[in-house]
C-alpha positions in Angstrom: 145.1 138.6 3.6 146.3 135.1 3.3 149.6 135.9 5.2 147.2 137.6 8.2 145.1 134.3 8.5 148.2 132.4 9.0 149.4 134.7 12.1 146.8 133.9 13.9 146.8 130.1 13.7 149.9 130.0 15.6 147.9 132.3 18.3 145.0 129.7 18.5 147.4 126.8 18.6 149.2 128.7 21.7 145.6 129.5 23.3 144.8 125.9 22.8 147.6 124.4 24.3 147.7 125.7 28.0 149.0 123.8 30.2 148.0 123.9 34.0 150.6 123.9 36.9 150.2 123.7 40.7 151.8 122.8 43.8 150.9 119.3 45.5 150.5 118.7 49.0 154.5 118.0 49.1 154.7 121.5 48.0 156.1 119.9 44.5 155.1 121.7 41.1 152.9 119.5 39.1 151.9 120.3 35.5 149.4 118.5 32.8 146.7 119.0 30.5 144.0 117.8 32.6 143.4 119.0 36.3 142.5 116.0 38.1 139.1 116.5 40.1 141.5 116.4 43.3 143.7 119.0 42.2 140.4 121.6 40.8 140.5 123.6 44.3 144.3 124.4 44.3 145.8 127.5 43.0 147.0 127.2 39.3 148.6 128.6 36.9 147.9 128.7 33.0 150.8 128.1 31.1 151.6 128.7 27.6 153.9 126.5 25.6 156.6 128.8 26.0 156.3 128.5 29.7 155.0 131.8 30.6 152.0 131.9 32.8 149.4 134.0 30.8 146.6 133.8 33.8 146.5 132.5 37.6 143.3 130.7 38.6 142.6 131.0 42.1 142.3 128.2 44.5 138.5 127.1 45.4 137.6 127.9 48.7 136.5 125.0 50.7 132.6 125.6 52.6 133.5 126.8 55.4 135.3 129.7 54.0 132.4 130.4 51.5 130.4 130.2 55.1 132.8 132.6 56.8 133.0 135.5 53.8 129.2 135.8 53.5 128.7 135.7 56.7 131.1 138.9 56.8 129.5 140.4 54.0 125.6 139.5 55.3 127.1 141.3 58.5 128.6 144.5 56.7 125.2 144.7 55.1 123.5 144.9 57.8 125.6 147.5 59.2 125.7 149.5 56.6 121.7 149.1 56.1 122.1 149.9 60.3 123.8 153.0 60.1 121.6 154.5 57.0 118.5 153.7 59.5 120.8 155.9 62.5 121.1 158.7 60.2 117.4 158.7 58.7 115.7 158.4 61.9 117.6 160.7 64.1 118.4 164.5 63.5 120.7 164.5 66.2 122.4 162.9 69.5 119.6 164.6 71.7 116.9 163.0 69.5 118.4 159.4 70.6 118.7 160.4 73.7 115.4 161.3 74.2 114.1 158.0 72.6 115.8 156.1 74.7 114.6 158.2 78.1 110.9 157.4 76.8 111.8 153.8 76.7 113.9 153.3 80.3 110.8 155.6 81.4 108.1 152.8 80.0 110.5 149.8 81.5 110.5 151.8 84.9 106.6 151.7 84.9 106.9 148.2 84.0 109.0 147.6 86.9 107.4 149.6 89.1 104.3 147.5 88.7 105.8 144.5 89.2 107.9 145.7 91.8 104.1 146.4 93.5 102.7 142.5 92.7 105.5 141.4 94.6 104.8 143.3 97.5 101.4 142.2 97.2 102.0 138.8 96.7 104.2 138.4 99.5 101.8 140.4 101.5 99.1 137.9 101.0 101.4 134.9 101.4 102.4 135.9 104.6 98.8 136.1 105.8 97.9 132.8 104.3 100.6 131.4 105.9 99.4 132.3 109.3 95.9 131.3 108.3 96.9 127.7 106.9 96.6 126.1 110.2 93.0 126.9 110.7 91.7 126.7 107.7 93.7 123.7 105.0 92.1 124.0 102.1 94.4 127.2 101.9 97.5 125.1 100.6 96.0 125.4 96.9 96.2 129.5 97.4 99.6 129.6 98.6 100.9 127.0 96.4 99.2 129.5 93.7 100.8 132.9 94.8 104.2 130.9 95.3 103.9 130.4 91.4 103.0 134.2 91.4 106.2 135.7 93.4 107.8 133.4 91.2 106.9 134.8 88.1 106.8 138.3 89.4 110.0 138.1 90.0 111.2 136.6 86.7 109.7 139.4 85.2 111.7 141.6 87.3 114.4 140.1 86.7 113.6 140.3 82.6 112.5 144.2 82.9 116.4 144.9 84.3 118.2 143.1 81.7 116.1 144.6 79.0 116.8 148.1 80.9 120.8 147.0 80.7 120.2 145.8 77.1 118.7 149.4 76.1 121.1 151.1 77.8 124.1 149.7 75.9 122.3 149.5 72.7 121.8 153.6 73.1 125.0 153.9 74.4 126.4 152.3 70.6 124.2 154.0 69.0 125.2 157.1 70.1 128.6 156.5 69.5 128.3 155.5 66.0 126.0 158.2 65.1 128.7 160.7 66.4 131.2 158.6 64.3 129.2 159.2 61.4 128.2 162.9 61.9 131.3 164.0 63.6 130.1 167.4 62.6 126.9 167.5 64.6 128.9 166.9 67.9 126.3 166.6 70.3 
């Protein structure tokens, strides 16, 4: 028993004694008891006093790198939470397909109607236009439905790219949903 409690003294002393090694900016190998605070975010190695390594410590990463990876993994978790949502709320391609007819079909209405209001506006612009000259206290009205086919048309102009936007978001959809029931085809 007494000879087994010295064999592992030696082991403890070993243990103890590591010494840590790591390259320097001049690519040199520096080695010491103590990491100096500079020195904590390189790679190093733990070395026993025999000189063999008996573990590698990996090099801190600096911020930004912290920034990047969970941003990547915040971005794979979303994809992944993404795709379980594609597969849960769709039986099939034709089911996504038809979603996204009844939504184009509600943004047509949309801008259909203010297709129309443009008309309209423009319509009544013209005609207080003509009437300005006899009666001036109509420069308040068409100052008012000049802010009007203004808006109109921003709308317009909103309704298409969130018709473009749809579009391409079905369009991805549809291809990953295939990609992840190659199966169902169609």
């Amino acid at each position: 028993m007494l000879l087994a409690a010295f064999a592992v003294v030696p082991l403890l002393s070993v243990q103890a004694a590591n010494v840590q090694c790591w390259r320097d900016d001049q690519g040199q190998r520096v080695c010491g008891d103590a990491v100096p605070p500079s020195e904590v975010r390189r790679q190093r190695e733990l070395v026993d006093p025999r000189g063999i390594t008996q573990k590698v410590l990996p090099a801190q990463k600096s911020a930004a790198q912290v920034d990047v990876e969970t941003r990547a993994q915040r971005e794979q978790e979303q994809a992944l939470a993404y795709d379980r949502y594609l597969l849960q709320a769709y039986t099939g391609v034709a089911d996504i397909e038809r979603t996204r007819d009844e939504r184009m079909a509600v943004l047509d209405g949309r801008l259909r109607l203010a297709e129309k209001s443009l008309v309209d506006t423009e319509a009544t612009l013209t005609d207080l236009n003509r009437r300005v000259a006899a009666e001036p206290k109509l420069r308040a009205r068409i100052d008012e439905f000049t802010a009007a086919k203004i808006d109109h048309s921003g709308a317009m102009k909103r309704i298409h790219g969130e018709r473009e936007k749809i579009s391409a978001d079905f369009t991805r959809d549809i291809q990953r949903y295939r990609e992840l029931r190659p199966a169902t085809g169609r």
